[in-house]
C-alpha positions in Angstrom: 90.1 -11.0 -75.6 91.1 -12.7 -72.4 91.2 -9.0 -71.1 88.0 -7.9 -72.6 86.1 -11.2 -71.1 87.5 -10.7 -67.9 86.2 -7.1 -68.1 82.3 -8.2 -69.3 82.8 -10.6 -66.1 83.6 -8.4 -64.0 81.5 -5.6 -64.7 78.6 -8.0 -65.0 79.4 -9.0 -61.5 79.5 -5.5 -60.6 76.0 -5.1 -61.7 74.1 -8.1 -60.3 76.5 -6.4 -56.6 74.8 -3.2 -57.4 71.4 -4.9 -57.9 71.2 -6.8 -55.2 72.1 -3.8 -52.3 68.7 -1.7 -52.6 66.4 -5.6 -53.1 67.8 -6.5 -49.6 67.2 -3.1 -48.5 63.6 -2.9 -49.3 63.1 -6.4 -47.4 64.9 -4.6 -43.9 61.9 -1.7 -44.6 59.1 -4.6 -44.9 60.9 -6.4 -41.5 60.5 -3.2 -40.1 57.0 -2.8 -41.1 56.5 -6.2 -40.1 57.3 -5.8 -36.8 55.6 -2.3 -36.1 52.6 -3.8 -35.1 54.0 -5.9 -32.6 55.3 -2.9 -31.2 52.5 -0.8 -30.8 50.4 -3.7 -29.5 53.0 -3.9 -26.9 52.3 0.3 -26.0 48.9 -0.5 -26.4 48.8 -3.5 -24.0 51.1 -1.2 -21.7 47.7 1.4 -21.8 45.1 -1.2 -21.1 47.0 -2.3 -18.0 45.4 0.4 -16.3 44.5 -0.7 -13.1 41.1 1.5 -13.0 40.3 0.6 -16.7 41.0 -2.3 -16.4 39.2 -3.0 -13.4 36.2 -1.5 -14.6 35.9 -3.3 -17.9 36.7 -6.6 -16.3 34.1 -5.4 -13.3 31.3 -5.3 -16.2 32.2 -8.0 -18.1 31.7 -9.7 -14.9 28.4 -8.2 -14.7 27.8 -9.3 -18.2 29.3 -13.0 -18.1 31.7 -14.3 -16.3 32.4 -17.0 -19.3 32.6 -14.0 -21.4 34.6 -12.2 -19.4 37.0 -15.2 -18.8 37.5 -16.0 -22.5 38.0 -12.3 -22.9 40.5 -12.1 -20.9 42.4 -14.6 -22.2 42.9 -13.4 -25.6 45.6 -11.6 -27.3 47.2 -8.6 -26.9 45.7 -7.7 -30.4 42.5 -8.6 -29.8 42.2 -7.1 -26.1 43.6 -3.9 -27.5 41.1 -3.7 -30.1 38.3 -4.5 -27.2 39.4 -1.5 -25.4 39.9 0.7 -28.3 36.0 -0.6 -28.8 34.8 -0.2 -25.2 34.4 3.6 -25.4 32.5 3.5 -28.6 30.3 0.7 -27.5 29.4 2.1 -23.9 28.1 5.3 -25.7 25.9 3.2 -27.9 24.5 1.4 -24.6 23.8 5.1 -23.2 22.1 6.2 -26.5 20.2 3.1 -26.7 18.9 3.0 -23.4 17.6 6.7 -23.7 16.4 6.3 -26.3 14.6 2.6 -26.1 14.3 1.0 -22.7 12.3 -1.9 -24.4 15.9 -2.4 -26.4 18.0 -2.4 -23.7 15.2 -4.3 -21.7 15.0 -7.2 -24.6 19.1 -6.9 -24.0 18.8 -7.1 -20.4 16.1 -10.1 -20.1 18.6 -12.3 -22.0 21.4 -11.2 -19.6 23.7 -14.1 -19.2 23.1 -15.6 -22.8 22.3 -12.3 -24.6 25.2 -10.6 -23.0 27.8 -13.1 -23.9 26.3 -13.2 -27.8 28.2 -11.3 -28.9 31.3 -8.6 -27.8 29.7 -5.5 -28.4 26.0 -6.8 -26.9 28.2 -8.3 -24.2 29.7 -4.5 -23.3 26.5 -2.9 -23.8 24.6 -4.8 -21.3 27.7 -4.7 -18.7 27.4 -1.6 -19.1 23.7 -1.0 -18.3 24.1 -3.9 -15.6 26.9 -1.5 -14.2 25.0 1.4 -13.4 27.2 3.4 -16.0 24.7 3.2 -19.0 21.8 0.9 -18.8 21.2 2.7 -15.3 19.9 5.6 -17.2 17.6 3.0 -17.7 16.9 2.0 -14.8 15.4 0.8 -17.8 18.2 -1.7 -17.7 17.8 -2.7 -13.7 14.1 -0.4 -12.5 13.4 -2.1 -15.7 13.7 -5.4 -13.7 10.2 -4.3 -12.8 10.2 -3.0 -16.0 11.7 -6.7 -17.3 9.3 -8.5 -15.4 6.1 -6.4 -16.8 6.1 -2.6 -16.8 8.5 -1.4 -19.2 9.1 -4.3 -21.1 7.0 -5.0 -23.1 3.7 -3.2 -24.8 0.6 -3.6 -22.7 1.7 -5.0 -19.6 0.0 -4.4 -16.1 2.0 -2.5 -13.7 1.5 -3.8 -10.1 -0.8 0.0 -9.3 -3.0 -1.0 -12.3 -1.4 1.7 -14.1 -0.9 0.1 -17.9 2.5 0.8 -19.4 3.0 1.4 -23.0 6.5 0.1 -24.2 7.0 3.2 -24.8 6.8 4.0 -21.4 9.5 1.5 -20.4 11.5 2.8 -23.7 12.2 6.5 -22.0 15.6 6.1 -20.2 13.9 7.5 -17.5 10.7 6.2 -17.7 12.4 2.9 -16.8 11.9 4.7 -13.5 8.4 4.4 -14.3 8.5 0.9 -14.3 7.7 1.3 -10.5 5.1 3.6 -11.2 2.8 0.8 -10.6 3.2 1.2 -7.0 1.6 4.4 -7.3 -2.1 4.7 -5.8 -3.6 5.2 -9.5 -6.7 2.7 -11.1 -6.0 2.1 -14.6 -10.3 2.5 -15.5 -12.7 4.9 -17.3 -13.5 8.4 -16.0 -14.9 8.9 -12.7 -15.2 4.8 -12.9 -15.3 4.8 -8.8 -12.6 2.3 -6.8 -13.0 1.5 -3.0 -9.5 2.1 -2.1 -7.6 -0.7 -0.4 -8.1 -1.4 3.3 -4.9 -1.1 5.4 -3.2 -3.5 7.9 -4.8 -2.6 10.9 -2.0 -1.5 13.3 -0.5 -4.0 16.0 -2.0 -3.3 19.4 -0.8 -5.7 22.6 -3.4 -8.1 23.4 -4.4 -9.5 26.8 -1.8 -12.2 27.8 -4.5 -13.6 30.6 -6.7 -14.6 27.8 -4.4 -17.2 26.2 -3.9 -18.8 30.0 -7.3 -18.8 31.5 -9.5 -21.7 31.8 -12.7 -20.6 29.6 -15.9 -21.0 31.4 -18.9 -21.7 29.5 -23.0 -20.4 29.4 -25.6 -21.8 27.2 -28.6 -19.0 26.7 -31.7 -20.5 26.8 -34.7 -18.2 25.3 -35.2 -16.6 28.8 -32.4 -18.6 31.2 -29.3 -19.9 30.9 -27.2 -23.2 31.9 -23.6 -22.8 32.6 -20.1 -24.4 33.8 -17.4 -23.0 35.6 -17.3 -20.7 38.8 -18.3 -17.0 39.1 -21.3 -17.6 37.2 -25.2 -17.4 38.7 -28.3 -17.9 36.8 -31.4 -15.6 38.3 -34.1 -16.4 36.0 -33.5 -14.2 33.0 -30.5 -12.4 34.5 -27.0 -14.3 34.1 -24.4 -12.5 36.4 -20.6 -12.9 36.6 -19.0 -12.1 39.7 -15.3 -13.2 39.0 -12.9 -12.8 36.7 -11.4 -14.4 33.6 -12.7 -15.3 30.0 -16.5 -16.6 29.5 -18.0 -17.7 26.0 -21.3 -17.6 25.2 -24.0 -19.3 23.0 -27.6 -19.5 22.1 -30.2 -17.2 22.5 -31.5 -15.2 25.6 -34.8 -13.8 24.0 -34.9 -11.3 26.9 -32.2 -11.2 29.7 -29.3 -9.6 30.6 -25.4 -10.5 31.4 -24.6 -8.4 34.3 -21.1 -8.1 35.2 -20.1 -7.0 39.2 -16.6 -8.4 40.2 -13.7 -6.8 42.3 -12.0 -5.1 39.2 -10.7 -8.0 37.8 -10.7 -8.2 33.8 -13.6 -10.1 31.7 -13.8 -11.5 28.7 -16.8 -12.0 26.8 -16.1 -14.8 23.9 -19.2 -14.9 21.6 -20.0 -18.0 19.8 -23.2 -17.0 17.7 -24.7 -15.5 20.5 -28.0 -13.3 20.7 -28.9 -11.2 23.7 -32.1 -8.8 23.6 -32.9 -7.3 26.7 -36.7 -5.3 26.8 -35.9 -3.2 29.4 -32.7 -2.3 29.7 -29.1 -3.3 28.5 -27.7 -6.6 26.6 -24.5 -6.3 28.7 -24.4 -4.3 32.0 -20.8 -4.1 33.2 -20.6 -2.1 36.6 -17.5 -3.5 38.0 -14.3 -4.4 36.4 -10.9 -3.8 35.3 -11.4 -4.1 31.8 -14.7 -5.7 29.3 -13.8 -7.4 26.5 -16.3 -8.4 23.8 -14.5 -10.8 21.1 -16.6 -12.5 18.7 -15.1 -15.9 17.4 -13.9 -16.4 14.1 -17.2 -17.4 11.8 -19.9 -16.4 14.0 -22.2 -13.8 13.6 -23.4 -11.9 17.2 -26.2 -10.0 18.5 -27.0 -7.8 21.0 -30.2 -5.6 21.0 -31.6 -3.2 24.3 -35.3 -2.1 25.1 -36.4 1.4 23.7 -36.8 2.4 27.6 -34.6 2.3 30.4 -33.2 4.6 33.0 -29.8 3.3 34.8 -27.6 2.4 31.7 -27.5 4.2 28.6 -26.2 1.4 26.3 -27.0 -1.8 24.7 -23.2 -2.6 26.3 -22.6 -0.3 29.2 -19.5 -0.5 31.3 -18.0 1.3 33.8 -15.0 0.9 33.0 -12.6 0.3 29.5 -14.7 -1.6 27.0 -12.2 -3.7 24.5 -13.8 -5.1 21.3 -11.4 -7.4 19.0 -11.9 -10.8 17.1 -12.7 -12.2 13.4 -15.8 -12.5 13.9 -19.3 -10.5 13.2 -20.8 -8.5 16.6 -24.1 -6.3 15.7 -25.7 -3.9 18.0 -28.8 -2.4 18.1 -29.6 0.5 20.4 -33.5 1.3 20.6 -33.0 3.4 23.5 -29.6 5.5 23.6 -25.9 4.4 22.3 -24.6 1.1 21.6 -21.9 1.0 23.4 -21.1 3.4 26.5 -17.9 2.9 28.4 -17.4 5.9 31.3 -14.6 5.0 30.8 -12.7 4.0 27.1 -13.3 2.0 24.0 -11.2 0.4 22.2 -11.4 -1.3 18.9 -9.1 -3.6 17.8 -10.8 -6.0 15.6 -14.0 -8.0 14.3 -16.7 -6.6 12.1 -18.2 -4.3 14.3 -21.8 -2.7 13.1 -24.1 -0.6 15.5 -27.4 1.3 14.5 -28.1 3.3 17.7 -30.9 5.6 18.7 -28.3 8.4 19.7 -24.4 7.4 19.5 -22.8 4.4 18.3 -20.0 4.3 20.4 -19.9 7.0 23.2 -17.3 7.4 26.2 -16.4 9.8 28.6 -12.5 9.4 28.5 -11.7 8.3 24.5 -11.8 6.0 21.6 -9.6 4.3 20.0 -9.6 2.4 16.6 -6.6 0.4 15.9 -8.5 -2.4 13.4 -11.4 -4.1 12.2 -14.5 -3.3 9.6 -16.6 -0.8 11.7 -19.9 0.8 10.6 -22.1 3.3 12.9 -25.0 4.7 11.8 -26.2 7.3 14.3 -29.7 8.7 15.3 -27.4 11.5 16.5 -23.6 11.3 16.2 -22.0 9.0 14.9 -19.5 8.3 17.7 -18.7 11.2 20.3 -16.5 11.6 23.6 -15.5 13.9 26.0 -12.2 12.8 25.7 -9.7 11.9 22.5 -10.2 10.2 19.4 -7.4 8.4 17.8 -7.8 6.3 14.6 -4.8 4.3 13.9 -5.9 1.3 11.4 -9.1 -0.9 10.4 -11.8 0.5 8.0 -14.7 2.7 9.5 -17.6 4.2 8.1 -19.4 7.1 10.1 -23.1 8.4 9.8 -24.0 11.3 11.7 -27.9 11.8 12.5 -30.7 14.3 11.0 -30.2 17.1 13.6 -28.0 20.2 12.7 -26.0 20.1 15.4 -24.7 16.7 15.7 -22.5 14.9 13.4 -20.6 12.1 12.1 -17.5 12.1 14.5 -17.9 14.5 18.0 -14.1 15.2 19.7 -14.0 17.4 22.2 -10.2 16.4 22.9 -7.4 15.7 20.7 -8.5 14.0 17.3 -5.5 12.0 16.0 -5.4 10.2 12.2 -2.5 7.9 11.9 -3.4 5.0 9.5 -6.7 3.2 8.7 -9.2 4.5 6.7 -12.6 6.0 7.4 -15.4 7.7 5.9 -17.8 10.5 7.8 -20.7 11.9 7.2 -23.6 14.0 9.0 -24.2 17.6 9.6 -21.3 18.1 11.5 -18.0 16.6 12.1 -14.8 17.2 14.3 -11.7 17.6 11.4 -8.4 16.0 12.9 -5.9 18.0 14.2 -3.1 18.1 11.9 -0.5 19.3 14.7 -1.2 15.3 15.7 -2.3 13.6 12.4 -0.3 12.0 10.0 -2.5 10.3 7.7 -3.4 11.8 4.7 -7.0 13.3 5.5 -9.4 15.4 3.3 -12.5 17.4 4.6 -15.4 19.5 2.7 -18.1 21.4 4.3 -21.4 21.8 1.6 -22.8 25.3 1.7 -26.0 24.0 2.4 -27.3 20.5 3.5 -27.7 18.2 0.7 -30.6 15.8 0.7 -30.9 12.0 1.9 -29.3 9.4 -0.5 -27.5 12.6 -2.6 -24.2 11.2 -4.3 -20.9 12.2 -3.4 -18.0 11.5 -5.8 -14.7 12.1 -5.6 -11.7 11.7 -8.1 -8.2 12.8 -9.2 -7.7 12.6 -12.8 -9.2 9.4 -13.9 -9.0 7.9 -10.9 -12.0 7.4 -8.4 -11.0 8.1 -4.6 -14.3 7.3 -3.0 -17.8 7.8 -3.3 -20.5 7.7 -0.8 -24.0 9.1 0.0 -25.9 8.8 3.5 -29.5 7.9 4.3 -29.8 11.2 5.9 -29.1 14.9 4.9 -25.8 16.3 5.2 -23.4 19.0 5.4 -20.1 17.4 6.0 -18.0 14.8 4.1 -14.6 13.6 5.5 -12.2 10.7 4.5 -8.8 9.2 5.9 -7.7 7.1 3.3 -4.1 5.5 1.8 -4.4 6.5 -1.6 -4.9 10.2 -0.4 -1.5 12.2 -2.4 -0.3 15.3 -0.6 -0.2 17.9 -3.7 -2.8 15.9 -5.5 -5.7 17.9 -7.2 -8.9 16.5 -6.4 -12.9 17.1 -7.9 -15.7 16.8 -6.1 -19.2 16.1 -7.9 -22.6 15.4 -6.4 -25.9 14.1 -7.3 -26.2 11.8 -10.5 -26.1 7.9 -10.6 -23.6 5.1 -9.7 -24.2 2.0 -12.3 -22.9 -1.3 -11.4 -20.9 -1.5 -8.3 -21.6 -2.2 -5.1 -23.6 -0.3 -2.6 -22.4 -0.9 1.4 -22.6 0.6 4.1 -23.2 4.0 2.2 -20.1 3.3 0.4 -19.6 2.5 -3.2 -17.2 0.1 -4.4 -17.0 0.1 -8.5 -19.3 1.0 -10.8 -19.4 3.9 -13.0 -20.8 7.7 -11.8 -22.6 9.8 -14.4 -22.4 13.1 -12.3 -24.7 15.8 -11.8 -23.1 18.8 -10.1 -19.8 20.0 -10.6 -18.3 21.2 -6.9 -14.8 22.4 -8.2 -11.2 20.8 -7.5 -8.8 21.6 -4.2 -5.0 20.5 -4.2 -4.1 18.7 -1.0 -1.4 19.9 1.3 0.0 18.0 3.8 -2.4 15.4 5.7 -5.1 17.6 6.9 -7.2 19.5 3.9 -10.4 20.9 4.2 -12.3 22.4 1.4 -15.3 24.7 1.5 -17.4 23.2 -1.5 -18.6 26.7 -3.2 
């Protein structure tokens, strides 16, 4: 029995041995499995220290949020492993939502330090955009910074053209491009709805550094004398003459006199200060000696000068010699009753001021050139509507040029080198010298009618549904040419004539707003490269 128990004992023994060898080896498989993770977190860790991926992701989580990017980086291995394994998968979604919803990845992109840092995967889709990687299909994500601010963002808003963007429009991966759009030349407004296009900076000319030092001498017009102060100046009667040089201003009236100029060709400068000069029989201003006549009219005032219908010696209600300079803020009119309204045998240059000159024959008229480098200028000429011998370069300021009745003479008469740089101007008579594109770089367009088209006839121009200009004359007319900045090499352009402008405002034979109901179709003509001229059929 003793036997027998000690057998049961020991085979019992045996058993629970036999038993307990695979239970401890199953818990050495779970250790193992246990511990697997650890291990491939540590491979996986190894991967993500890839200094280019690494640098990257940490590059657009600092584009993102640099407190997001800081906490992100100061996770586990785990947890920065799962990031990575995420980033991939969550850049693709940025690219696929920014192609195909700008307005998404704009919403995204307006919240940018607190949207991005919502939430992991926003965080990465943003960075991404902000990176250039993804959202920069959008330029969506960053042009739509003009689209964040209006254009692409949101449904409705104004880009800075006019041009009204759908949200749609800023929802196109590349139409987040079009979120600049709005600095396009185009009108957001009706059909044919007409727009005076905006007037350029006039370009920077050097001014007369004498002017700022001189001592300014003064006359007062007095119906038919004038009192004065300062030298170089004496008073015979109705005739006021300056014999020195340097810088004169002048107000009041002189009802019927003259300011004759004879130094030893030093410079003068006329400063008007609501001044009014008519002279019966011959010119306003009669320059016959100088280095240089300048004619500035002050800020605020409004000037006149006006000559007799007859006179033999001078040819101008302002006739000089030599180069006539006109500049200032303020408002100059001439009237010439006998010839041109200003003749220079030498040059004139414009600079400045509102400038406006009805003339029996040419507004302005010079032997050697002119120049127009600024101001608001408006000629209306019995025969052209400024001509020279010489060149004619237009460089800035807004002009407006009306030729006479006669067939042969025009709106603009070169018989040098015509040169278009900037500015704008509009020209229109019988005839009219084109610019030479060889020396042009303005955008310029041209149209010769078949046949003359009668006094106060409408001409409208457009491209798509925006209105370019439209103008008529108070004459009849063969020629129509315009300089203008939102002129579009490769633009297609339509001309139509006749009909009625409603609303808008009529000056200076140039519309500005209103709506045309046209009359005549005259066909469309693609631009080319600043100088276009189209035969109207």
């Amino acid at each position: 029995m003793k036997n027998a128990t000690k057998h049961g004992q020991l085979a019992a023994l045996l058993t629970a041995l036999l038993l307990c060898i695979p239970m401890t080896a199953c818990g050495n498989q779970d250790a193992v499995a246990e511990n697997a993770p650890a291990e491939k977190s540590v491979t996986e860790s190894a991967e993500e220290a890839d200094p280019a991926e690494t640098t990257t992701a940490e590059a657009d989580e600092k584009d993102a949020s640099k407190t997001t990017a800081a906490s992100k980086k100061s996770g586990s291995k785990t947890t920065a492993s799962k990031e990575a394994s995420e980033k991939d998968g969550s850049a693709k979604t940025t690219k696929t939502t920014a192609a195909k919803s700008g307005s998404n990845a704009s919403d995204s992109g307006n919240q940018n330090a607190s949207g991005n840092g919502s939430s992991s995967a926003s965080g990465n889709n943003q960075s991404s955009g902000n990176s250039g990687h993804a959202g920069n299909t959008g330029n969506s994500g960053n042009n739509g910074n003009s689209g964040n601010s209006g254009s692409g963002q949101s449904s409705g808003s104004i880009a800075p053209g006019g041009n009204r963007s759908s949200g749609s429009n800023g929802s196109n991966g590349s139409n987040g491009n079009n979120g600049s759009n709005g600095n396009q030349n185009t009108v957001d407004n009706p059909v044919n709805e007409i727009v005076e296009p905006e007037n350029p900076d006039p370009a920077v000319t050097a001014d007369d550094p004498e002017e700022e030092t001189d001592p300014v001498k003064y006359i007062y017009l007095q119906d038919t004398t004038a009192q004065y102060s300062g030298d170089g100046i004496t008073v015979n009667g109705n005739i006021i003459t300056i014999g020195k040089g340097g810088t004169y201003e002048i107000t009041g009236t002189l009802s019927n006199g003259q300011i004759y100029i004879m130094t030893d060709k030093k410079k003068v400068r006329l400063h008007f200060n609501n001044a009014s000069i008519t002279n019966q029989a011959g010119s306003a201003i009669n320059c016959q000696n100088a280095k240089r006549l300048t004619l500035k009219s002050l800020p605020g005032t409004v000037n006149y000068l006006e000559d007799g219908g007859t006179h033999d010696l001078d040819k101008g209600t302002v006739f000089s010699e030599d180069t006539v300079y006109v500049k200032g803020e303020g408002v100059l009119n001439i009237k010439a009753n006998y010839a041109h309204g200003i003749q220079s045998d030498d040059d004139i240059i414009v600079n400045g001021s509102t400038l406006n000159i009805t003339a029996a024959k040419s507004c302005l008229h010079s032997n050697d050139g002119i120049e127009i480098n600024g101001g608001n200028v408006f000629c209306d000429g019995g025969t052209n509507g400024i001509k020279t011998d010489g060149y004619i370069t237009i460089t800035g300021g807004r002009s407006v040029f009306l030729g006479g009745v006669r067939e042969e003479k025009g709106a603009i008469y070169c018989d040098g080198t015509f040169t278009v740089t900037g500015g704008c101007f509009y020209a229109i008579g019988n005839t009219c010298t084109i610019p030479d594109a060889a020396t042009t770089s303005a955008n310029v367009i041209g149209m010769m009618f078949p046949s003359a088209q009668p006094a106060n006839t409408v001409v409208n121009v457009t491209s798509g549904n925006n209105g370019i200009f439209t103008v008529t004359s108070p004459r009849q007319f063969k020629y129509v040419v315009y300089a203008g900045a939102n002129l579009l090499t490769g633009a297609e352009y339509h001309v139509d004539t006749g009909g009625t402008v409603d609303g808008g405002i009529w000056e200076n034979s140039v519309y500005n707003g209103g709506s045309y109901s046209y009359s005549n179709d005259c066909g469309n003509f693609i631009a080319g490269n600043t100088v276009t001229f189209y035969n109207v059929p």
